[in-house]
C-alpha positions, 0 to 999 in steps of 0.5 A, a space after each residue: 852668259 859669260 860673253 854677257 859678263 864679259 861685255 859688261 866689264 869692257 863697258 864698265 871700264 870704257 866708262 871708268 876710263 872716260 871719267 878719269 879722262 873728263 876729270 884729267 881734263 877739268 882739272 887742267 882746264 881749271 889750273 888754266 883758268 886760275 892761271 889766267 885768273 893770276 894774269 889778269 890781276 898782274 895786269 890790273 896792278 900794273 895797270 894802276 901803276 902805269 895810270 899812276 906814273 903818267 898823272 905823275 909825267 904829265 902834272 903842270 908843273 913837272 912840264 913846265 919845269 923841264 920845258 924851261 930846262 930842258 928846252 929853254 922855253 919861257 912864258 912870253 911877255 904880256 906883249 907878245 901875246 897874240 889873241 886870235 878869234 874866229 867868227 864865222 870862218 873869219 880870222 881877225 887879229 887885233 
């Protein structure tokens, strides 16, 4: 009977010690998974402001402005103007 009783709170204490173990575990599966969490939404954020400042880079009249100071670039007359149409694989020039 002793050896029963015995066996028994080897038993009993394997099994207190995988509970404490499993909850150690979930626990810090849990901080991993709020950490991940905290992550994505960092990323979010700065997602939004990235999308915010390319609209911002890429307006039509910020291009055009740097292209006429930065590079010197202008709007060509109405005379130098080309139009080309393609018909059939053909090219003309008018």
């Amino acid at each position: 009977m002793a050896r029963i009783n015995v066996l028994l709170l080897i038993l009993v204490i394997a099994c207190a010690l995988g509970v404490v173990t499993s909850q150690y575990k979930a626990r810090k599966l849990f901080v991993e998974l709020q950490q991940e969490k905290d992550r994505a939404q960092q990323m979010d954020v700065e997602w939004g402001q990235l999308q915010l400042e390319q609209g911002t880079l890429a307006m039509p009249a910020r291009v055009e402005k740097l292209a006429g100071n930065q590079l010197q670039m202008q709007m060509p007359q109405s005379g130098q103007i080309r139009y080309v149409r393609i018909d059939s694989g053909m090219v003309v020039r008018p």
